[in-house]
C-alpha positions in Angstrom: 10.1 7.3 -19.7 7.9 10.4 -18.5 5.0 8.9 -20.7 5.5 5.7 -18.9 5.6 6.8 -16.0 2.2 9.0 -17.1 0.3 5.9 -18.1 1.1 3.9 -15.2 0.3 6.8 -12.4 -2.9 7.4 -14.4 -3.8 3.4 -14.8 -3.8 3.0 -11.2 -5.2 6.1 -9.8 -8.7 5.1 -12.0 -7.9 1.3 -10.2 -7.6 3.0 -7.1 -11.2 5.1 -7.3 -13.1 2.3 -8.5 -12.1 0.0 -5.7 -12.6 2.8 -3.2 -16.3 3.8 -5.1 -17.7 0.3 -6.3 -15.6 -2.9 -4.9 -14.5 -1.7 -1.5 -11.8 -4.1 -0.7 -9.3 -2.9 1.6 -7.0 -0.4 -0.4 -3.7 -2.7 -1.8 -5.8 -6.2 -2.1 -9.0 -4.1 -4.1 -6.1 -2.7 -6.5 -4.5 -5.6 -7.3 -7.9 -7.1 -7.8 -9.2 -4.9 -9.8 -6.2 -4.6 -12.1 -5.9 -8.4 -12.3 -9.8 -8.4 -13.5 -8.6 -5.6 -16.5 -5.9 -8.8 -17.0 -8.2 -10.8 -17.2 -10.4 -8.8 -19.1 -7.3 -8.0 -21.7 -7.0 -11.8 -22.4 -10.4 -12.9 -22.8 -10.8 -10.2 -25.8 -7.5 -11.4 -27.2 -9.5 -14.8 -27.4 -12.5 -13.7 -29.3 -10.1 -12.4 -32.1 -9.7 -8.6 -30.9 -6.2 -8.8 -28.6 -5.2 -5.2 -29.5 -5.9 -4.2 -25.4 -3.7 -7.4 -24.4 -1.2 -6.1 -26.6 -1.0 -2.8 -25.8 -0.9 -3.3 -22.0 1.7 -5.8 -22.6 3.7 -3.5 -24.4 3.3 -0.8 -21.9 4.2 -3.7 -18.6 7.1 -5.0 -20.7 8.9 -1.3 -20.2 8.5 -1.8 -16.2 11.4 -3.9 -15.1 9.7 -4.9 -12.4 12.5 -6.4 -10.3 14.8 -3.1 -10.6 11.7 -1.1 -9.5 10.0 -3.0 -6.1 14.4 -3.5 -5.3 15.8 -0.2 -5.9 13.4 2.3 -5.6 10.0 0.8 -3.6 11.1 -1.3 -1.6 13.8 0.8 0.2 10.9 3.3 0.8 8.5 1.2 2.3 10.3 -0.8 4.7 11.8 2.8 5.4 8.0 4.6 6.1 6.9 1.3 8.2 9.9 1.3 10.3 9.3 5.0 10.7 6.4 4.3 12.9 7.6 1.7 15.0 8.5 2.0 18.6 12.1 0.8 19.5 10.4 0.0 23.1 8.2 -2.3 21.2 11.0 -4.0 19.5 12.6 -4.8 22.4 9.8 -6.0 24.3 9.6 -8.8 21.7 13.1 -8.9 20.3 12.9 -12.8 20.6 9.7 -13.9 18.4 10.8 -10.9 16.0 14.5 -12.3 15.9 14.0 -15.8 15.5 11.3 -15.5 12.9 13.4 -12.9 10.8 16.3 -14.9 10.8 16.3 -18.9 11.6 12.9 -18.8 10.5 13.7 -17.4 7.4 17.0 -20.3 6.5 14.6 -22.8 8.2 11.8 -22.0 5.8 14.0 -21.7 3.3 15.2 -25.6 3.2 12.1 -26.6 4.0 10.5 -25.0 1.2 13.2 -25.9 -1.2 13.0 -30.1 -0.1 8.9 -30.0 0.0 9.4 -28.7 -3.7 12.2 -30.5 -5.0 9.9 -34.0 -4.8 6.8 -31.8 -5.7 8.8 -30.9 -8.6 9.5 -34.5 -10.0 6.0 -35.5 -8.8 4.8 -32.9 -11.8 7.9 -34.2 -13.8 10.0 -31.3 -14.0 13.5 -32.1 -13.1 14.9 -29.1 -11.2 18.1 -28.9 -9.9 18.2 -28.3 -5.7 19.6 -24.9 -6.1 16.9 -23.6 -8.2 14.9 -25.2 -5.2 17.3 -23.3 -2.5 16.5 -20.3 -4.6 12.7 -21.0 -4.6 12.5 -21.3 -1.1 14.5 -18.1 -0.4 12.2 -15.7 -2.8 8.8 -17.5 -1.6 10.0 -17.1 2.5 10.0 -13.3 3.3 6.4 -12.4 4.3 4.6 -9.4 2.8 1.9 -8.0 5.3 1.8 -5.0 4.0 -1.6 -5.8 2.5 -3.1 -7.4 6.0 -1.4 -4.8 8.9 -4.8 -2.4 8.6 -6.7 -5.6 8.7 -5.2 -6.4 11.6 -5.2 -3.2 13.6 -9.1 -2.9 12.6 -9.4 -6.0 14.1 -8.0 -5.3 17.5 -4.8 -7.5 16.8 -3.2 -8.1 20.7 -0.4 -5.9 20.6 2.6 -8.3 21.0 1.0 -10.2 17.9 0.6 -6.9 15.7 4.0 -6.0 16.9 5.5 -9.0 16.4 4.2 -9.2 12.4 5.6 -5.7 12.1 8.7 -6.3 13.3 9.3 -9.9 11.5 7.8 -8.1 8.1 10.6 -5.1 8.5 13.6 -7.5 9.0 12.5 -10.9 7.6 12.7 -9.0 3.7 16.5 -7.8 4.0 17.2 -11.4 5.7 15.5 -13.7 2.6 17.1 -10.8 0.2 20.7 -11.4 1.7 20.2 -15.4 1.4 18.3 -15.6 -1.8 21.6 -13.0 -3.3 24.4 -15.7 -2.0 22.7 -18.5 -3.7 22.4 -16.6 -6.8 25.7 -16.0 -6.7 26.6 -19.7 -6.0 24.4 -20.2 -9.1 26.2 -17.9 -11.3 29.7 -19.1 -9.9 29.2 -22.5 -11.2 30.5 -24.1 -8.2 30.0 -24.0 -4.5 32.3 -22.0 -2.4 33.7 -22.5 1.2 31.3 -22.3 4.3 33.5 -19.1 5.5 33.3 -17.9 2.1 29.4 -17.8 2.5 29.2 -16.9 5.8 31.2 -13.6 5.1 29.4 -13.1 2.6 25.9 -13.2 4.9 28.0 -11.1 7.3 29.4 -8.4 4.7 26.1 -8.2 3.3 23.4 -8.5 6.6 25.9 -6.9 9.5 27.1 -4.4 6.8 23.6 -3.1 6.0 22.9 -2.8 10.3 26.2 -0.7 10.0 25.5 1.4 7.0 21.8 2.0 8.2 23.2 2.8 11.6 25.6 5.2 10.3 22.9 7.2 7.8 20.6 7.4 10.6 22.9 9.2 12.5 24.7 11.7 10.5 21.0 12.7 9.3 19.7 12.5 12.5 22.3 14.9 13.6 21.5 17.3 10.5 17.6 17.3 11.8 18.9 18.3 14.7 20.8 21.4 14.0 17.6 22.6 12.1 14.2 23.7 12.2 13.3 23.9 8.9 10.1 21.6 8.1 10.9 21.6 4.0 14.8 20.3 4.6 13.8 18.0 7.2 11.2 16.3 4.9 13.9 16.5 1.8 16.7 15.3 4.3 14.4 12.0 4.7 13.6 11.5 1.5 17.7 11.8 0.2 18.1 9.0 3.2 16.5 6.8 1.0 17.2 7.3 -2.0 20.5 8.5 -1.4 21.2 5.4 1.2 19.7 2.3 -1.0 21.7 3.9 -3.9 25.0 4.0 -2.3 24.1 0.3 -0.4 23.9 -0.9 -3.9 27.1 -0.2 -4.6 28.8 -0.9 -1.5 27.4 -4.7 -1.8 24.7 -4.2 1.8 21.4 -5.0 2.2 19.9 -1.7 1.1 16.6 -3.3 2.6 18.2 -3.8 6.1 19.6 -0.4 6.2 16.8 1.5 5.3 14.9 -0.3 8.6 17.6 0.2 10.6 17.8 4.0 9.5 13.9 4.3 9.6 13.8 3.6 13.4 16.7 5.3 14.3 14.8 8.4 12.5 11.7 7.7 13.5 12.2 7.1 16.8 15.5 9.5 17.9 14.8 12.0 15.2 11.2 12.3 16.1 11.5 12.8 19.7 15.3 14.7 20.1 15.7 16.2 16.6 12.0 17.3 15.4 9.7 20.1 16.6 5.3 19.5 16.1 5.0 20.8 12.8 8.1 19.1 11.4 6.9 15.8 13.0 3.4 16.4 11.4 4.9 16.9 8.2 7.3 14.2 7.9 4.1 11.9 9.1 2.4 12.9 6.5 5.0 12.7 3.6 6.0 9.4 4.7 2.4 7.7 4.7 1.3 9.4 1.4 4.6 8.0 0.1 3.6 4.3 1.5 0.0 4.6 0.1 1.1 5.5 -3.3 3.9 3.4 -3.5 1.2 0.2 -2.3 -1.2 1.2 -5.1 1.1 1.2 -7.6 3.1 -2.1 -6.3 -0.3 -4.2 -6.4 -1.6 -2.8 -9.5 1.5 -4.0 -11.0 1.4 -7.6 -9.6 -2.2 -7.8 -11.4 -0.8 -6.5 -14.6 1.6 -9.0 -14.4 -1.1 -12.0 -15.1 -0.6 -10.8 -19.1 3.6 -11.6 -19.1 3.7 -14.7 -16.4 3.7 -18.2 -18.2 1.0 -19.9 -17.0 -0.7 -23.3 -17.7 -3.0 -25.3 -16.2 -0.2 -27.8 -14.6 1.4 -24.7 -13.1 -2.0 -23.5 -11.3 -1.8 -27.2 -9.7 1.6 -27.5 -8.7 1.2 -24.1 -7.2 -1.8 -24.8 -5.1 0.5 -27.9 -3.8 3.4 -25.6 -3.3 1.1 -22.8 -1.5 0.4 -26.3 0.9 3.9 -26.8 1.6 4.7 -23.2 2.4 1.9 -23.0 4.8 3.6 -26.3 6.4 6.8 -24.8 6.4 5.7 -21.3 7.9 4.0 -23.6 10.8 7.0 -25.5 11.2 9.1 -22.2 12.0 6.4 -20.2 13.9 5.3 -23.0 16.1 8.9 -24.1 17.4 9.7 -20.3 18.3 6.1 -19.5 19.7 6.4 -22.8 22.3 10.5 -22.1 23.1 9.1 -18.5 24.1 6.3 -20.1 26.0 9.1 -22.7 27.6 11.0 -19.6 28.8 8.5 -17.5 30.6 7.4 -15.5 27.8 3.4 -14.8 27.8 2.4 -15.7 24.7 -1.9 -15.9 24.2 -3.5 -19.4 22.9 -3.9 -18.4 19.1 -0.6 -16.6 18.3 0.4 -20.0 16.1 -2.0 -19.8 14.0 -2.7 -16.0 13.3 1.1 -15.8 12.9 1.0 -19.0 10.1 -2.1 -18.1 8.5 -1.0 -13.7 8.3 2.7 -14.9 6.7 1.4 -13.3 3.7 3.7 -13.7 0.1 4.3 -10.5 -1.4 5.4 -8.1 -4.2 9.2 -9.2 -3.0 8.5 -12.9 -4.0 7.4 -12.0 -8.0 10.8 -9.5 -7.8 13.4 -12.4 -6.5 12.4 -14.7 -9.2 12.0 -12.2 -11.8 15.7 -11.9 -11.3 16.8 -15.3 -11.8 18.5 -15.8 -15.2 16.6 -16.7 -18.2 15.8 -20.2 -18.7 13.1 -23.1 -18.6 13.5 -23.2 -14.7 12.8 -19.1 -14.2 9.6 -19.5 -16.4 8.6 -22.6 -13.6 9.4 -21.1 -10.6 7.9 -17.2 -11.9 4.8 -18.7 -12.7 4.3 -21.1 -9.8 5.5 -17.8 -7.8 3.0 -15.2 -8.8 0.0 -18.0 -8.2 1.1 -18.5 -4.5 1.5 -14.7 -4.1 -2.0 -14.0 -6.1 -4.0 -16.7 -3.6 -1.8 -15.7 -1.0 -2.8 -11.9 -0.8 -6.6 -12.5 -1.7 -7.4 -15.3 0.4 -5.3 -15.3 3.3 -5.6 -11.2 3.6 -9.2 -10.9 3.0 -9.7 -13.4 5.8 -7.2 -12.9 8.6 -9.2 -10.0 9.9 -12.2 -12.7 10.6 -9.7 -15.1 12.2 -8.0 -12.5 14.6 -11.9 -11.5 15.6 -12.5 -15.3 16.1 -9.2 -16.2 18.0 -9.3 -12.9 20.0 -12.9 -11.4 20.7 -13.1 -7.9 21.3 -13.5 -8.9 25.6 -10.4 -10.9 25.6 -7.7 -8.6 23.5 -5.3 -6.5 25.7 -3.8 -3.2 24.5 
């Protein structure tokens, strides 16, 4: 495991320098280009007769379980450092656009994704059952900006538009991981349960991992508090997380929920009540090497996943059709909530429709979800049809939002 672990840390530290020295795309995109051209690379040698490189790196990705890592360990950590840095006063400010995106637009998305793809399905002739649809729809739904919120802030995003895709990105994961879990569940059952059934089942798992997130930030909060020890404090944080998504696990929460929850109780209590300048510096810093490492190493593995994914030419064009239909589908839940907000006072700037659609990025968390499905003819469809929507999704959509916030909102016109 230590050699793994080795290889890996290695592997993507050389990505990381020779996007930063030769390629310089912005830091997560560059990496996971870069290791999806060694992919590439890998395979086109194992065509000309010599596939010991496609081999080896296969043998060394197959010993990631990719879905147990991003879930247990990366995820948890990352929604826990961006939450860290968010303002609560923010939050509120623009509760509404972040609510209704992170939740109705996430079940909204979710059917609409799942009907546009269960006719797209029997247009390509694969007959898929609607669940595995449902299930589709829920994995391919939770947005993934990570890549694009640096694009964004270099671009002089508005604030209520940066904020709002920060806020939707920290809630909208533990939301699509909650519904995506029941319908696995259903799946696995055999047979559909009641509607209370399910909607305790949301609630145990949603509302439980507000509680449980709650109640972490709290007691640790009050242990910052009683110290002023830079070294604990830091260690204190870092035993949040792990410690918390651990115990969320087995407690059946949303370890994803909690760990946002937790995050801006800590970041936002904790920093200003519980922390004095050096600790605050310190915990700052821990907390955005951990997000930069834990990036580079994410996207690295999503382009090392190219040489496991079954892929054929039929999937690359049912997938650019599905990519279609989730862009239709994010419209259709970001431009109902955008003109209610408008309808009730709220000011919301000519644009907000479109930056919002076109920066509802598909992520790390998408390739994870259907990873986990069970094994079968309709995993294989929906993996590989998932990790080309995320692949185009990333490089095109977050190597151009930057240029369309700077065209929607010249520098003269954006508001701080």
């Amino acid at each position: 495991m230590l050699d793994l672990a080795a290889a890996f840390i290695v592997f993507t530290s050389l990505l990381t320098y020779a996007n930063y020295r030769f390629i310089r795309l912005p830091p997560t995109i560059g990496i996971m280009a870069t290791a999806l051209l060694f992919s590439a690379i890998a395979l086109g040698f194992s065509e000309l007769g010599y596939p010991v490189l496609e081999h080896e790196s296969q043998e060394l990705i197959r010993r990631i379980d990719f879905s147990e890592v991003l879930m247990t360990w990366f995820l948890p950590a990352l929604l826990f450092a961006g939450a860290l840095h968010v303002d609560l006063r923010d939050l509120r400010d623009y509760k509404w656009p972040i609510g209704l995106l992170a939740t109705f637009g996430v079940l909204l998305s979710t059917a609409l994704i799942a009907t546009l793809s269960y006719y797209t399905f029997a247009l390509f002739g694969w007959q898929v059952d609607f669940l595995y649809c449902l299930l589709f729809g829920a994995l391919i739904s939770p947005t993934d900006p990570i890549a694009v919120l640096g694009i964004l802030k270099s671009a002089g995003a508005p604030k209520p538009l940066a904020t709002t895709i920060v806020g939707e990105s920290l809630f909208n994961d533990g939301t699509a991981v909650v519904v995506f879990a029941i319908l696995l569940g259903i799946l696995q059952l055999g047979s559909t349960p009641e509607a209370s059934a399910i909607g305790w089942m949301f609630v145990h798992e949603a509302i439980g991992g507000l509680v449980f997130g709650a109640a972490l930030g709290v007691v640790v909060f009050a242990m910052l508090r009683s110290i002023d020890q830079y070294q604990i404090e830091v260690m204190l944080t870092l035993a949040l997380v792990l410690g918390g998504s651990a115990l969320a696990t087995h407690l059946h929460v949303s370890g994803p929920i909690a760990m946002v929850v937790a995050g801006l109780i800590i970041g936002n209590h904790g920093r200003n009540h519980a922390m004095s300048d050096e600790t605050r510096r310190y915990v700052d810093k821990f907390w955005e090497l951990i997000d930069e490492m834990l990036n580079a190493l994410l996207f690295a593995l999503i382009g090392l996943e190219l040489l496991l994914v079954p892929l054929t030419w039929l999937h690359l064009v049912a997938a650019f059709t599905l990519g279609g239909a989730v862009l239709v589908s994010r419209w259709c839940t970001v431009a109902p909530a955008v003109a209610l907000l408008r309808k009730g006072g709220r000011n919301i700037q000519n644009g907000t429709t479109r930056i919002l659609t076109w920066g509802g990025l598909r992520g790390g968390i998408s390739v994870a979800l259907a990873l986990s499905l069970p094994a079968g003819g309709e995993r294989d469809l929906l993996l590989g049809i998932t990790y080309i929507i995320v692949l185009v999704s990333i490089l095109l959509q977050g190597l151009s939002i930057g240029s369309l916030v700077r065209w929607v909102y010249p520098a003269s016109t954006v508001t701080k």
